[in-house]
N, C-alpha and C positions, 0 to 999 in steps of 0.2 A: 504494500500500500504506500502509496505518495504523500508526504507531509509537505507539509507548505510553513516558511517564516509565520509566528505570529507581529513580525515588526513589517516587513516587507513585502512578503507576499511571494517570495522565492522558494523556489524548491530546497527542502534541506535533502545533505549526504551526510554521510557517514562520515566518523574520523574517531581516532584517535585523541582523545583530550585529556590530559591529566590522568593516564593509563587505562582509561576507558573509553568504550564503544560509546560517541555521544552524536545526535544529530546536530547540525554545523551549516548554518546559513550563507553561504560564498558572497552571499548578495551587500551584507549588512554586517555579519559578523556573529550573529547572536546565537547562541550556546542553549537547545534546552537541555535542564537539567530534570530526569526522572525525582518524582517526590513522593515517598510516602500518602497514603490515603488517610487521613486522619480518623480516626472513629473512638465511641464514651461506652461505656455501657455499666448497667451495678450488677453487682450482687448482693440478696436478698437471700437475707436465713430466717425461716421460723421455726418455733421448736423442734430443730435439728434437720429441717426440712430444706432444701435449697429450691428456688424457685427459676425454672427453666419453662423457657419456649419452644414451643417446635414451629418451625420455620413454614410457613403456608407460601411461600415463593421460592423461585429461580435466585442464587444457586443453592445446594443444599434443603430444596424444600422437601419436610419431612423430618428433618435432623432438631436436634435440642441447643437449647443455647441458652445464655443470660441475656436479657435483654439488652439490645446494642444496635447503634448504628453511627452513620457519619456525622461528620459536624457540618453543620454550613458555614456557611463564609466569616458570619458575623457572634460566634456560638466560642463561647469555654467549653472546655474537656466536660467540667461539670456538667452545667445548661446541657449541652445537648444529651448527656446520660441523664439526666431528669427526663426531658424530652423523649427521649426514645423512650424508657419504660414507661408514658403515658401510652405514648401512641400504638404503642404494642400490649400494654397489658392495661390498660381503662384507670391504673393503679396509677396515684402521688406520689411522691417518695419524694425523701429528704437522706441526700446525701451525707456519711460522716468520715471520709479522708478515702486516701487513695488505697485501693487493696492490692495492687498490682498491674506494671506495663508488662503487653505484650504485644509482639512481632505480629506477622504471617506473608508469607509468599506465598499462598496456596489457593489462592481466593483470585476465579476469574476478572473480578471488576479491577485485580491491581493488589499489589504487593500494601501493605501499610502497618500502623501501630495502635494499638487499642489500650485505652486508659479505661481501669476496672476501675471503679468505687462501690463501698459498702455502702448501703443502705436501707433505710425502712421507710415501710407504706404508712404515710400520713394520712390520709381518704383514696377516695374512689372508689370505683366498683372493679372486679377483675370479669374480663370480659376479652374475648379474643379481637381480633383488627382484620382488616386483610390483609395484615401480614405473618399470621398466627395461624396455625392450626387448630394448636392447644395450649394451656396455661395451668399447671399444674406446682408445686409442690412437693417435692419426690425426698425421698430420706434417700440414703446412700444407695444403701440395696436395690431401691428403684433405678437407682442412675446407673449401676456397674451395666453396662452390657448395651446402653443406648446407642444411636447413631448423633454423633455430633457433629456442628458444622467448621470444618477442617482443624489443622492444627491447632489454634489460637483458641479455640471452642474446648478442644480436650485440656489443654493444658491450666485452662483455668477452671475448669472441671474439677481436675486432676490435683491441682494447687487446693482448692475447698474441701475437695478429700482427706490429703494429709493434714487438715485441721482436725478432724474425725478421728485420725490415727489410722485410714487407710490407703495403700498406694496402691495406684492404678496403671497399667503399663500406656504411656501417652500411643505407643509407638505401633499396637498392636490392639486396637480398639477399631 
């Protein structure tokens, strides 16, 4: 597929830049640089329960996850993880500090990094979206054995386990 300058309007090629494959505008000069996809999400515990979605959309739909999505333009790591657990689980929540960042490369829309926060539901109702299947609450035992949506899914999964005292093999799930 053919890219074009967002300065110019010029075809970019290929090149070598600071020991990597970088698209390179002959026209103008200009350099894009690949960037991470930003995305928030919480995590939700109730007694002893962790609270997962199963994904009602393209990719991974069918798979479990904490609630999570991207940021928009004008959105904190927070905000938009308050935000996303609305709009996916009908659920409030009020954030209390970061649980943990993570990676993924495995996600067709693009490589990026996800800021986990803990949190609790302050109102609303729980209730699926159209981007939900299901919304459930699952203790440990319910989560060994699920489908989750790619690495970054199992690993924080996987991370809420060993709070439990059980470990989960990320790598073979």
């Amino acid at each position: 597929m053919k890219h074009f300058c967002l300065m110019c309007g010029t075809q970019l090629e290929a090149r070598i830049i600071e020991d990597r494959e970088r698209e390179f505008c002959p026209g103008c000069g200009w350099i894009h640089y690949k960037q991470y996809k930003v995305s928030a999400g919480v995590r939700i515990e109730k007694n002893g329960c962790l609270l997962l979605v199963q994904r009602g959309i393209q990719p991974w739909k069918g798979n479990w996850y904490m609630p999570a999505g991207f940021l928009e333009i004008n959105e904190e790591p927070e905000d938009a993880a308050v935000r996303e657990a609305f709009e996916e689980t009908g659920l409030n929540v009020k954030t209390h500090g970061l649980a943990g960042v993570y990676t993924y490369n495995d996600d067709p829309r693009g490589n990026g990094i996800l800021f986990l926060y803990d949190a609790e539901i302050i109102g609303g109702n729980m209730q699926e979206s159209d981007e939900t299947l299901q919304i459930a609450f699952l203790s440990p035992d319910e989560i060994i054995g699920l489908e989750f949506t790619g690495n970054c899914g199992r690993h924080q999964i996987s991370d809420w386990l060993k709070t439990k005292g059980i470990e989960m093999d990320v790598n073979h799930v």
